[in-house]
C-alpha positions in Angstrom: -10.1 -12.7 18.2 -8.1 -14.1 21.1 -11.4 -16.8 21.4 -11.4 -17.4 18.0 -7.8 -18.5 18.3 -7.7 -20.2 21.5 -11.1 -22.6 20.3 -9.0 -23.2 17.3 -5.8 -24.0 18.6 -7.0 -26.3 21.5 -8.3 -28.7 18.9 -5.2 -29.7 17.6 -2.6 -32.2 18.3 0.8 -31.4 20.3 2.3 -32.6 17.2 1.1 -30.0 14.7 2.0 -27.0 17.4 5.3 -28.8 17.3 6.5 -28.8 13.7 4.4 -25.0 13.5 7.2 -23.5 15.4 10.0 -25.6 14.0 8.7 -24.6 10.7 9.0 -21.2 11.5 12.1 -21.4 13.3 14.3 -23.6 11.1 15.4 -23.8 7.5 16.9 -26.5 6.4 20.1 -27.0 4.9 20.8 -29.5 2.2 23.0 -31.2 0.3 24.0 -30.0 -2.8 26.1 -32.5 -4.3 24.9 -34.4 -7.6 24.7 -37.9 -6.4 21.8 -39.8 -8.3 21.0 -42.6 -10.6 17.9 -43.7 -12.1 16.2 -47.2 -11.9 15.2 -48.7 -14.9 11.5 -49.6 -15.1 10.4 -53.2 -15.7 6.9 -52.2 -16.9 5.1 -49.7 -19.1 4.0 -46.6 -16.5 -0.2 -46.9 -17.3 -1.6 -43.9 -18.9 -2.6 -41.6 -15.7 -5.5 -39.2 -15.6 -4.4 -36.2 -18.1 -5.0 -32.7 -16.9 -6.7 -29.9 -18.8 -4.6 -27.9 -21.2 -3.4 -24.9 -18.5 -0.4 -23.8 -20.9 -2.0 -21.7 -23.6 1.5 -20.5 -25.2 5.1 -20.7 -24.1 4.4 -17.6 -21.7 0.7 -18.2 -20.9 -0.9 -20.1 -18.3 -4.4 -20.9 -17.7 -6.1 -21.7 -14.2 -8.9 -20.9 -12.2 -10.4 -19.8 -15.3 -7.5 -16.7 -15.1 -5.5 -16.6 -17.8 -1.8 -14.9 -16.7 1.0 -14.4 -18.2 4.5 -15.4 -17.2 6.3 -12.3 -18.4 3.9 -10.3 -16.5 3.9 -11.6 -13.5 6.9 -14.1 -13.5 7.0 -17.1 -10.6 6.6 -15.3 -7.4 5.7 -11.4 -5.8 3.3 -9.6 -7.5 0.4 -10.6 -5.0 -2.2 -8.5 -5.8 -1.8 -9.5 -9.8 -3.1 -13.8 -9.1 -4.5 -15.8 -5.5 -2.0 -17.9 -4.1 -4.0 -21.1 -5.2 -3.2 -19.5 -8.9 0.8 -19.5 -8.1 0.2 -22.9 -6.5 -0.7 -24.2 -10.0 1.8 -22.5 -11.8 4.0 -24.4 -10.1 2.6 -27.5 -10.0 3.5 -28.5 -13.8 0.1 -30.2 -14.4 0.6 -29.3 -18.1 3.1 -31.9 -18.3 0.4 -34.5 -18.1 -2.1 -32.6 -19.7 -4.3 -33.5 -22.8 -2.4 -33.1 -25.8 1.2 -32.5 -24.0 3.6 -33.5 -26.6 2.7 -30.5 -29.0 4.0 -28.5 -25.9 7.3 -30.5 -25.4 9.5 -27.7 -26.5 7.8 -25.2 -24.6 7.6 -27.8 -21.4 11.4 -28.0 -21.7 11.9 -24.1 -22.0 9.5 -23.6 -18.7 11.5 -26.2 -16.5 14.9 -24.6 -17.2 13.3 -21.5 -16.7 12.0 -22.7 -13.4 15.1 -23.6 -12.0 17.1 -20.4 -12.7 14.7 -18.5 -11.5 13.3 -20.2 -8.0 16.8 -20.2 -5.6 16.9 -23.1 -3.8 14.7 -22.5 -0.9 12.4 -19.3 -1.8 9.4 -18.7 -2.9 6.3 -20.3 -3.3 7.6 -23.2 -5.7 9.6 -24.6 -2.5 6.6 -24.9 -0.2 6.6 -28.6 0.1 2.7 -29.2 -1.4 4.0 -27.8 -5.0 7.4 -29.3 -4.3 5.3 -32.6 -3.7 2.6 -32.0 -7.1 5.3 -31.0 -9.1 8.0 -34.2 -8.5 5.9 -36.5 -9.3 4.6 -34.1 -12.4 8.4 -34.0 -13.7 8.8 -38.0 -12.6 5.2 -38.9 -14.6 6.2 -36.8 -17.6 9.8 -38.6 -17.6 8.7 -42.1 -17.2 5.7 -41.9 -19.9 8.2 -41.6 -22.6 9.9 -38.3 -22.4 13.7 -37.1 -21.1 15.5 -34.6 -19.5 18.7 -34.2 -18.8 21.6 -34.6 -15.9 20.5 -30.5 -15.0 16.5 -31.2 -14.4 17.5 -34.8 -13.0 20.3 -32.5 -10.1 17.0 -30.3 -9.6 14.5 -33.1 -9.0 17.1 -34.2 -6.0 17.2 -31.0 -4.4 13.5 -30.4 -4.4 13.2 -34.2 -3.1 15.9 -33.6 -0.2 14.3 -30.6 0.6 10.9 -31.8 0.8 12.1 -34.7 3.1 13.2 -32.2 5.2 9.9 -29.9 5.5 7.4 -32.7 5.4 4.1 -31.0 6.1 3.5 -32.8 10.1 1.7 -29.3 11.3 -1.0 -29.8 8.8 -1.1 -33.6 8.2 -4.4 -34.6 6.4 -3.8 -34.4 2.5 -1.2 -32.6 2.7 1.1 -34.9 4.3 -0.4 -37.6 2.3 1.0 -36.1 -1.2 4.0 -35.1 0.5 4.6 -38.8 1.0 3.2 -40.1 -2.5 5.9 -37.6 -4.0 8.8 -39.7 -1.8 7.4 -43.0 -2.9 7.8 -41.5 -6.8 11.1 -40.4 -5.9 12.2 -43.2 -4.3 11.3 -45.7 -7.0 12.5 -43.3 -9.9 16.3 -42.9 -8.1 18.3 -45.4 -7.2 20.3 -45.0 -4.7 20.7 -45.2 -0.9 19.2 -41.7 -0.2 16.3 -42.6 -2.3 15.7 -45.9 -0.4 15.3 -43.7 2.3 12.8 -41.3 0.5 10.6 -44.5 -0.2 10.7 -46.1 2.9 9.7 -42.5 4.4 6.8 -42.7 2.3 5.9 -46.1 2.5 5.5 -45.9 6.0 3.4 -42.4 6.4 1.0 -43.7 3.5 0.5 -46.5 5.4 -0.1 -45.0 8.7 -2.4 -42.1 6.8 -4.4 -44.6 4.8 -5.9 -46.0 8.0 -6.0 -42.4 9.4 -7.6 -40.6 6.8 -9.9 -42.9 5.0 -13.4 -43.8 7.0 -14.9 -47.3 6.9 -17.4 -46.4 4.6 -15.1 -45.2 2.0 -14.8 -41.3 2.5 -11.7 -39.4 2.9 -11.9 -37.9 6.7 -12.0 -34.2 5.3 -15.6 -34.4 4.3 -14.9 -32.8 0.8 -16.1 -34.9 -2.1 -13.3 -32.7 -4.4 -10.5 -33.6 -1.6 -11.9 -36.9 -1.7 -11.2 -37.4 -5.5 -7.8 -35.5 -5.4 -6.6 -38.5 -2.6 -7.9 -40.7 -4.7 -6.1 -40.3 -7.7 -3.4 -39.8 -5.6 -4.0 -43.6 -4.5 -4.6 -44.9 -7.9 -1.3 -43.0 -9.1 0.7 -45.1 -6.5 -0.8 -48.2 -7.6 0.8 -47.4 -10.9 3.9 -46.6 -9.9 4.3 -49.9 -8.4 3.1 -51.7 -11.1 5.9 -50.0 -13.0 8.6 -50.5 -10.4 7.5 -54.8 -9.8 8.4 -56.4 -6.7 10.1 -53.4 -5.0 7.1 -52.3 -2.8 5.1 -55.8 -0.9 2.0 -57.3 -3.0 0.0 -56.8 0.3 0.8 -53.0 0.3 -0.3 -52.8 -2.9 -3.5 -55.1 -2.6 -4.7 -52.8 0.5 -4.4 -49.8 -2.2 -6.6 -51.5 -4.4 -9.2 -52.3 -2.0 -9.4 -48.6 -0.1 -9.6 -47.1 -4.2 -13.2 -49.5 -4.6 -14.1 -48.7 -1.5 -13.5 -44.5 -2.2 -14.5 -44.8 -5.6 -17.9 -46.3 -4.0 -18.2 -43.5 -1.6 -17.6 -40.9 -4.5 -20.1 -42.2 -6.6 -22.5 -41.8 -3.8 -21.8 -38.5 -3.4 -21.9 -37.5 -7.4 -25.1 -36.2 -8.7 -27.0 -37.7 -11.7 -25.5 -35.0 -13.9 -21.6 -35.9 -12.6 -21.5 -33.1 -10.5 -19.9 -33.3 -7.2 -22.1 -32.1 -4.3 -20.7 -29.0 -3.0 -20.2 -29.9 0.7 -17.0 -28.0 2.6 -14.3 -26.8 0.0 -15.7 -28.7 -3.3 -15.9 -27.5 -6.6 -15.8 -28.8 -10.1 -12.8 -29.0 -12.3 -10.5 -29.4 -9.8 -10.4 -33.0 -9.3 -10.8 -35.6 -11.8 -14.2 -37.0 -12.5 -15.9 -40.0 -11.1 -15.8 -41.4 -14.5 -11.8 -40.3 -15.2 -11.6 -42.3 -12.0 -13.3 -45.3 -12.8 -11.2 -45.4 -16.2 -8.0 -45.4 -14.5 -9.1 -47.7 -11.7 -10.3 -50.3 -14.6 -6.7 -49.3 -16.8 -4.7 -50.6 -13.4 -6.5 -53.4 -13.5 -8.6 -52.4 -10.0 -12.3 -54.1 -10.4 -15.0 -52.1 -9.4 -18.9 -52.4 -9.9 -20.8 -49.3 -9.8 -23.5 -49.0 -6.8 -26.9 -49.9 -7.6 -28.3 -47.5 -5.4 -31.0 -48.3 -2.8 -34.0 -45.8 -1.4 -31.6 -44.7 1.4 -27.8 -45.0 1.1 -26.3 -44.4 4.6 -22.6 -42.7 4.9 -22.7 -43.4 8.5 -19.1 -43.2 9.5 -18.7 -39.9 6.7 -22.6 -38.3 8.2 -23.7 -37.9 4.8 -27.3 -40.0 3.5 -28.2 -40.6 -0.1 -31.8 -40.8 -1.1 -33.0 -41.8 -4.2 -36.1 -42.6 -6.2 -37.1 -42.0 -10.2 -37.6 -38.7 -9.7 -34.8 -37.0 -7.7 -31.6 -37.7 -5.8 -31.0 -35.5 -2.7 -28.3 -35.5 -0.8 -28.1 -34.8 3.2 -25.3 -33.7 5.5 -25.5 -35.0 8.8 -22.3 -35.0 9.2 -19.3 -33.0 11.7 -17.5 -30.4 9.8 -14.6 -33.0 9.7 -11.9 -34.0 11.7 -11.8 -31.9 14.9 -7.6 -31.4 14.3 -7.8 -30.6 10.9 -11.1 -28.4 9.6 -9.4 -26.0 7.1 -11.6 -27.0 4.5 -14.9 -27.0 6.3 -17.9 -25.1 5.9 -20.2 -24.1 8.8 -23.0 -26.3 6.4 -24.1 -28.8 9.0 -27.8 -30.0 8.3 -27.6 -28.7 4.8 -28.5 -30.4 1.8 -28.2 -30.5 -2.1 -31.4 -31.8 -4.6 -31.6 -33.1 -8.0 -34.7 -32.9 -9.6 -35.0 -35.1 -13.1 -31.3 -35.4 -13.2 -30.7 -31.4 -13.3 -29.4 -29.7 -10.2 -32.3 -27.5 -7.9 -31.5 -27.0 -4.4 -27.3 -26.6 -4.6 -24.8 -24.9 -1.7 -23.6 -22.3 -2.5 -19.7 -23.8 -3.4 -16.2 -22.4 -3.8 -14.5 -19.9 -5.9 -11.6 -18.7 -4.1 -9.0 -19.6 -0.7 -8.1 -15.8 -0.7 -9.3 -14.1 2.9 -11.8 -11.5 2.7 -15.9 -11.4 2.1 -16.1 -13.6 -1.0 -14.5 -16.8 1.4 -16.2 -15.4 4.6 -19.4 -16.0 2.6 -18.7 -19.3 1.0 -17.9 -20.7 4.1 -21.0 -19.4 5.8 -23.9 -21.0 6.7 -26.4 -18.4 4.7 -24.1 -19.7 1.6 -25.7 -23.3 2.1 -29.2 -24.5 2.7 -29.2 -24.9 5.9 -30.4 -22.5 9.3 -29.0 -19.5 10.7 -29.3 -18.1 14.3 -28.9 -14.6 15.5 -27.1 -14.0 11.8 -24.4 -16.3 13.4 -22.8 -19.3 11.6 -23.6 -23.1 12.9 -19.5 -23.2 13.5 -17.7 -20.4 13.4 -15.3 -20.5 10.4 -12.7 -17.6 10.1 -9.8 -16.7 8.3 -9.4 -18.5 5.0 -8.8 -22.2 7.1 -9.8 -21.9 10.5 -12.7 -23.3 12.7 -13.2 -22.3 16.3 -16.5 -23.6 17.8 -17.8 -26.2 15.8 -21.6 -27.8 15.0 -21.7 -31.6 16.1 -24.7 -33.2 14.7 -26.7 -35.6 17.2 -29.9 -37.8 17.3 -29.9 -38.9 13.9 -32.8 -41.0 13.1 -34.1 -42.3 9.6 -37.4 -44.2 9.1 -37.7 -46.0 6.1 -41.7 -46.7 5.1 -43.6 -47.6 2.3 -44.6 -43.9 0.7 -42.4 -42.3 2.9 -38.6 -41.8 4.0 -38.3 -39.4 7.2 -34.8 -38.3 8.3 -34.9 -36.4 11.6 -31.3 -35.0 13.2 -30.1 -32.2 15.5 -27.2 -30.0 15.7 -25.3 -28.2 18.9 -23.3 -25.1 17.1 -25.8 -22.6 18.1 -25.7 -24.0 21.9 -23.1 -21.2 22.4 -25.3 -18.4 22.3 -27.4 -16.9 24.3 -30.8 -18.8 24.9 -28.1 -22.6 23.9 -30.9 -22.8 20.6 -30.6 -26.1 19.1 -31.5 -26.7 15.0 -33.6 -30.0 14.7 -34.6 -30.8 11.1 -36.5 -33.2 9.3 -36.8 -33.9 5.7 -39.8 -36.0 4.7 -39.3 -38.0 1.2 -42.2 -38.8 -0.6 -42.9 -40.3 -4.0 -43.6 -36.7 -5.9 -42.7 -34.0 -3.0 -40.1 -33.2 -0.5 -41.0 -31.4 2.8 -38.2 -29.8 5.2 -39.0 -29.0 8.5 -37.1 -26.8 11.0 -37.3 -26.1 14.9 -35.0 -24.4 16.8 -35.6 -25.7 20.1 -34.4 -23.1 23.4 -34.8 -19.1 22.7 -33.2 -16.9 20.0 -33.8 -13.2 18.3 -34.2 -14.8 14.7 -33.8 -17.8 12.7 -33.6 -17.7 9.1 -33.4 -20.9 6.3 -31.8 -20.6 3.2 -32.4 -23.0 0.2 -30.6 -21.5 -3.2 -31.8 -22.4 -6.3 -29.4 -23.5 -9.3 -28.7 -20.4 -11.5 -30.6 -22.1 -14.4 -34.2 -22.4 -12.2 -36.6 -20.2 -13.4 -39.1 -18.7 -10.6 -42.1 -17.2 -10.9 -44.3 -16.3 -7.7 -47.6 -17.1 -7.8 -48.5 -15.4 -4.1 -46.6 -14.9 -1.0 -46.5 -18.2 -0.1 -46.4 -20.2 -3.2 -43.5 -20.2 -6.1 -43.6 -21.7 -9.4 -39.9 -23.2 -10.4 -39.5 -23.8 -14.3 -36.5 -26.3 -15.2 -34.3 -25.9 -17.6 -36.3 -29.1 -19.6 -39.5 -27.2 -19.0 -40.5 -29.5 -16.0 -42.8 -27.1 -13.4 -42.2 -27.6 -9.6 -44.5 -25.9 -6.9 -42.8 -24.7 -4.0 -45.3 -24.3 -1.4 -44.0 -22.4 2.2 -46.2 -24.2 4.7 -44.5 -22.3 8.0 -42.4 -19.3 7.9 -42.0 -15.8 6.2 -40.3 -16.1 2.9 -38.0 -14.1 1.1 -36.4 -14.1 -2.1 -32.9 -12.5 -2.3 -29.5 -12.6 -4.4 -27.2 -15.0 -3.7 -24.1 -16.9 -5.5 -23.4 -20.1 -6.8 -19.6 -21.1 -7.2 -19.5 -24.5 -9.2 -15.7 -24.0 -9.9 -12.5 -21.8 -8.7 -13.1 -18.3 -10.2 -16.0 -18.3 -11.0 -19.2 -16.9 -9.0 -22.9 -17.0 -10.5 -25.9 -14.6 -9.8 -28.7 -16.8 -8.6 -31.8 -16.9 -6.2 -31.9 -17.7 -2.8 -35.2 -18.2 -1.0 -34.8 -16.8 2.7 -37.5 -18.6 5.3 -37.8 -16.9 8.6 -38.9 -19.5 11.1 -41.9 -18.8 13.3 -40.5 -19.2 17.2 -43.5 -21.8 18.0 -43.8 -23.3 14.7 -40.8 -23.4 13.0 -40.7 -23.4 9.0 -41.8 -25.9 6.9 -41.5 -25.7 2.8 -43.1 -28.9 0.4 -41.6 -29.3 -2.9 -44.0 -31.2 -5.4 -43.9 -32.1 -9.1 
């Protein structure tokens, strides 16, 4: 354990030790006062991106595909009863914004007074500052698309803003710190006063500063999760609307550079989406947490940001993110080459390094295994394994070892990537160090071969090691039918047949699970390749 923590910690910056301990150490005190006044907008807010319905009655909320309610478990204690994530969303207010909302206005207005008598100033989960951040600028959307509240929810708004400005999340930066300033940059704008000038220019200045931080030159956000990814993006777009509400307050540049970064993510994301509008289910991703490529698009084109889909080459290269798209009639697969994201902030990574997701006649084959819960225990330890993804184990170890529910200590960094592009053929070689900590320093080569109507994938482990195993799960709705030891017959859900023929290597098939959203976890198959010490493994996919 003392390893685990001391390659953790050594990875991250002075700063985020820093503002650990003064987190821990000091609680703010605030001002209570009532001192506010609201700015009149010049312009109609834009219709955002509305959430699912999550409030099923006045008492009953719905998330993670858990349905709770409120006078069971109230708005904070009763662990055991709902995950964290779950009282995260109950206090985010997303409901507000949520399709169909003004048939819930009474019992909106019932929850937000009950909200405030009930979560002392200070305590509990509701004043952490990432629901303090979601749920201002919840309250602030719901106001400014044609609704009220009064002088009471208005004093509470303040406090939650002053306290947020005081416990801006600097220990974990990344997203994190990016919604905490999008919240002071809706506060700022929707107040008027001096305090409130100070809240926006707070904002202003860490959006700025994160922007060039945290999204890479090719478009991806630096966290390597396509569902993080589309979170920060609509975070982005929603900023562009707020200024387009509040005119000439925040600088036309500003705002133009937000409008070029949201085509250049919304390019990146479309990459990374497959055929069926799926997200690929690299690091924390699932679906149903973010908005949709194509919500995104519609609120992009609604703000007036023009954007022209990709037309999609053989080989699209994520070079600065490490992942590749590859693409032909038949099939789009999708490759990570990539580190597990940056080295100061890998909460949601995945030891998934050289693993690799496949779409077969636009329905989903070969998927990692994804994410269902944040809680720690076996259910995360596994989704955040490598056996969880298709990708290579050695010696039953992980390719970076992932513990807790957000930590990384040693970590895989991918190396001697090289892609050949030919007439029949695409080749895409690449190597990996995270095993080069164990005994024997083993290093995982791949190579995926791309041809018109098969796929082959090729592993070596070059250096010595006890066992090798490599994993490729199916989707839940792949039927398999073995024709011989070596051979399997895969049945798609549109009655296409597939042959998958192990060249190299001992195969197994075993139980594994899929986790295409929070809360939910699949039964499916999982073929298990033991690779040969000389030879490697080698399976060919053909249609």
């Amino acid at each position: 354990m003392f390893f685990n923590y001391f390659h953790t910690i050594r990875h991250l910056k002075l700063s985020q030790i820093y503002y650990r301990v003064k987190l821990i150490l000091v609680k703010p005190s605030i001002n209570k006062n009532i001192d506010f006044q609201i700015r009149i907008s010049k312009n109609k807010f834009c219709q955002p991106i509305l959430k699912k319905k999550s409030l099923l009655s006045k008492n009953k909320f719905y998330f993670l595909n858990k349905i709770k309610s409120i006078l069971k478990i109230g708005w904070n204690g009763n662990n055991n009863l709902v995950s964290k994530l779950w009282r995260y969303n109950q206090h985010y207010f997303d409901d507000l914004n949520a399709i169909g909302s003004l048939k819930r206005k009474k019992w909106h207005r019932k929850l937000m007074a009950d909200w405030v008598n009930n979560n002392q100033i200070g305590i509990g989960i509701g004043w952490e500052s990432y629901p303090i951040s979601i749920r201002a600028v919840n309250w602030i959307k719901w106001y400014i698309s044609g609704n009220s509240f009064s002088d009471f929810f208005k004093h509470s708004l303040v406090l939650q803003v002053r306290w947020l400005f005081r416990r801006l999340e600097w220990h974990l930066l990344g997203n994190h710190l990016f919604s905490n300033a999008k919240a002071l940059i809706f506060a700022g704008l929707f107040f008027s006063t001096k305090e409130s000038k100070t809240w926006l220019q707070k904002g202003l200045k860490i959006i700025d500063n994160e922007l060039n931080e945290q999204v890479l030159a090719d478009g991806g956000h630096f966290e390597l999760s396509p569902m993080y990814h589309s979170i920060f993006l609509e975070d982005l777009l929603d900023l562009i609307n707020i200024a387009k509400t509040y005119p000439k307050i925040i600088k036309i540049s500003q705002i133009k550079k937000w409008k070029k970064i949201a085509i250049k993510m919304l390019k990146w994301l479309d990459a990374m989406n497959h055929p069926n509008g799926d997200i690929s289910l690299f690091n924390d991703s699932a679906n149903g947490i973010a908005p949709t490529l194509n919500q995104l698009e519609n609120y992009a084109k609604r703000l007036g940001v023009n954007y022209s889909k990709n037309k999609f080459k053989k080989v699209t290269k994520l070079i600065n993110s490490g992942y590749i798209r590859i693409d032909s009639k038949d099939y789009t697969a999708l490759l990570d080459v990539a580190k597990i994201g940056p080295d100061y902030l890998p909460g949601h990574a995945h030891a998934d390094t050289l693993s690799f997701e496949i779409s077969l006649f636009r329905q989903l084959l070969l998927v990692n295994g994804g994410t269902s819960e944040y809680e720690i225990g076996s259910i995360r330890k596994f989704e955040r394994s490598s056996r969880a993804h298709n990708t290579v184990t050695i010696n039953n170890k992980d390719s970076s070892e992932v513990w807790s529910s957000f930590r990384v200590a040693r970590r895989a960094y991918p190396f001697e990537l090289k892609i050949k592009e030919l007439k029949n053929l695409i080749s895409i070689n690449c190597s990996h160090d995270g095993y080069k900590r164990l005994r024997g320093k083993p290093i995982h080569e791949r190579n995926w071969q791309f041809f018109q109507s098969s796929v082959v994938i090729e592993d070596q482990i070059k250096g010595s090691f006890d066992n090798a195993f490599a994993y490729f799960h199916f989707h839940p709705s792949i039927k398999i039918l073995k024709k011989n030891d070596t051979i399997l017959k895969l049945i798609m859900l549109n009655k296409k047949k597939v042959v998958l023929n192990i060249k190299k290597g001992k195969p197994f098939l075993e139980k594994s699970y899929y986790s295409p959203e929070f809360g939910k976890r699949i039964i499916t198959k999982c073929l298990k390749v033991s690779l040969d010490k000389v030879n490697g493994s080698s399976i060919q996919i053909s249609w």
